[in-house]
N, C-alpha and C positions, 0 to 999 in steps of 0.2 A: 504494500500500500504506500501511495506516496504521502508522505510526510512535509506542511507545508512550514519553511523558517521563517522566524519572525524577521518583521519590519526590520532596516538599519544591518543587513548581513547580505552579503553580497557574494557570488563567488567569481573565480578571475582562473581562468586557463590559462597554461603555460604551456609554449609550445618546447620542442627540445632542438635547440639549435639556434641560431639569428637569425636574423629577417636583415636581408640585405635592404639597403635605398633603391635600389634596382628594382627589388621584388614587390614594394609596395606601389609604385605609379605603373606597373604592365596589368593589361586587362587583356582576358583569356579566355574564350568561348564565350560563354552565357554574357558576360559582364559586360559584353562588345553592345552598345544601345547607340552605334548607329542608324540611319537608315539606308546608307549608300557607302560603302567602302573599297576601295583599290586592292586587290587582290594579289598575291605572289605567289605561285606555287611551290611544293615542295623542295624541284630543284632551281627555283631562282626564276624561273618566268614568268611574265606575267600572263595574268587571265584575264586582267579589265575591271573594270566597274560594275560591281552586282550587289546588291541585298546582302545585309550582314546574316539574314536567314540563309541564302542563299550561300553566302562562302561557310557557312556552318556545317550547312548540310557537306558539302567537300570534304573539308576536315572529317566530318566522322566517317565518312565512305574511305579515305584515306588511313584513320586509323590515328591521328595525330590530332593535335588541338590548333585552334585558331588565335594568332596574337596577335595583338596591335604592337606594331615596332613604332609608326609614325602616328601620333595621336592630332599633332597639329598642323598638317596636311591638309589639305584641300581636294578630293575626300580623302579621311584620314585612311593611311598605308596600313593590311592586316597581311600578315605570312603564316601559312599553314608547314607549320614543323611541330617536333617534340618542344614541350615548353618544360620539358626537367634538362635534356641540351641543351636547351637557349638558355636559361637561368644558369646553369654551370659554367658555359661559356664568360654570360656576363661576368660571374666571379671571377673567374679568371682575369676576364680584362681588367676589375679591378684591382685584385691584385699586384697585377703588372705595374700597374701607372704607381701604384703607392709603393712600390719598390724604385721605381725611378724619381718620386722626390726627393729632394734634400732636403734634410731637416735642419734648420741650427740653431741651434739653440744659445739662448742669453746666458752664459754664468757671472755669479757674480762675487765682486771682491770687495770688502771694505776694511776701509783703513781709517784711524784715528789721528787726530792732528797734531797731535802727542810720539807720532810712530817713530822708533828709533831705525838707525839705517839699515841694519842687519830684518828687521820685521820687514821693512820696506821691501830689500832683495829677495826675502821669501815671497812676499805678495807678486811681485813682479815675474819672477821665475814661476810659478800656478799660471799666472796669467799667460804667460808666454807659451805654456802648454797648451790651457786652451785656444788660445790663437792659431797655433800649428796644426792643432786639430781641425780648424775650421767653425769654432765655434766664435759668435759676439762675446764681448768684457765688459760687463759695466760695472765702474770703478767707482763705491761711493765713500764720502770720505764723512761722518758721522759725528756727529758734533753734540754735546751732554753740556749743561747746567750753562758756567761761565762761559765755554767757549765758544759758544753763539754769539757772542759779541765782538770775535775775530775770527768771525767766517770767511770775510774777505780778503782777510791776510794771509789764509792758509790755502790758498788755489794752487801757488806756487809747487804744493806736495804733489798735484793731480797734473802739473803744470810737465815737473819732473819726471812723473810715470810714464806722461806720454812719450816723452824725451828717450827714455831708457829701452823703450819698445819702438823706435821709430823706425826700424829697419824690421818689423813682422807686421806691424800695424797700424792703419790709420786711424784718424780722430773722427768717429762719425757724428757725435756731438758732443761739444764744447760744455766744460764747465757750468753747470745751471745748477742753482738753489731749488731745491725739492725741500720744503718742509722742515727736518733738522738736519739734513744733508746736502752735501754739494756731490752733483752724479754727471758720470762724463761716461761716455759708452765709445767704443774699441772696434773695429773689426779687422780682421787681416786682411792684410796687403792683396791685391792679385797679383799674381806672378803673370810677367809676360812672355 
């Protein structure tokens, strides 16, 4: 017997696996509510302009489902293939492309205005790794109670850093007041 829960309980299906970006905007057989769509057959040719009833019926004499590849076409483009192929495929590609990004990422360093010079060539030498590696520096120099009030005297510290890395890295912005820091960001050289 069914058993009915109260008000305020809800229940939520999970499916087992992701749901691609890809997988959620394609529409597949039934979900196809055009009235006219451009057809392609199996191996790539076309068939013309027919009734989405019409390209349906194909598909299933085929044995395959019908997709919309082109939704915003004039009338929208549908290809009759396997739609668990075409979904795999698509992963693929994306995969592909997100292995050819480059990623780079920001590290950062901060230094006090107090820093003695040996702390300084530690910061500088991290920094210079990540630079070599291809990654952004952004160097903030951190300022507590009194020394707020010779923030502008202590640029020369950030001044020096750049100085010291001028041969792996350029200055991609200059010295700026952020809040209780002065922050100046790094990136490496191109090599030509």
């Amino acid at each position: 017997m069914y058993k009915r829960m109260p008000p305020g309980i809800r229940f939520y299906i999970f499916f087992k696996g992701g749901v691609s970006i890809s997988d959620v905007n394609v529409q597949i057989n039934e979900q196809i509510r055009d009235k006219e769509v451009r057809v392609i057959g199996e191996d790539g040719e076309q068939l013309g302009i027919m009734s989405s009833e019409a390209a349906l019926k194909l598909a299933d004499e085929a044995g395959l489902d019908l997709v919309k590849i082109a939704p915003n076409a004039a009338p929208p483009v549908v290809k009759i293939i396997d739609f668990s192929k075409y979904r795999y495929e698509q992963r693929r590609k994306e995969k592909e492309q997100k292995k050819k990004q480059n990623v780079i990422e920001v590290k950062e360093v901060r230094l006090t205005p107090n820093i003695d010079t040996n702390d300084l060539n530690t910061k500088v030498s991290a920094a210079r790794k990540f630079l070599e590696k291809g990654n952004k520096v952004k160097v903030s120099l951190r300022f507590r109670g009194r020394e707020l009030s010779r923030m502008n005297q202590s640029r020369y510290i950030l001044d020096e850093f750049a100085e010291t890395l001028a041969e792996v890295a350029q200055v991609d912005k200059p010295s700026k007041a952020e809040g209780r820091s002065l922050v100046m960001i790094l990136s490496p050289k191109k090599s030509k």
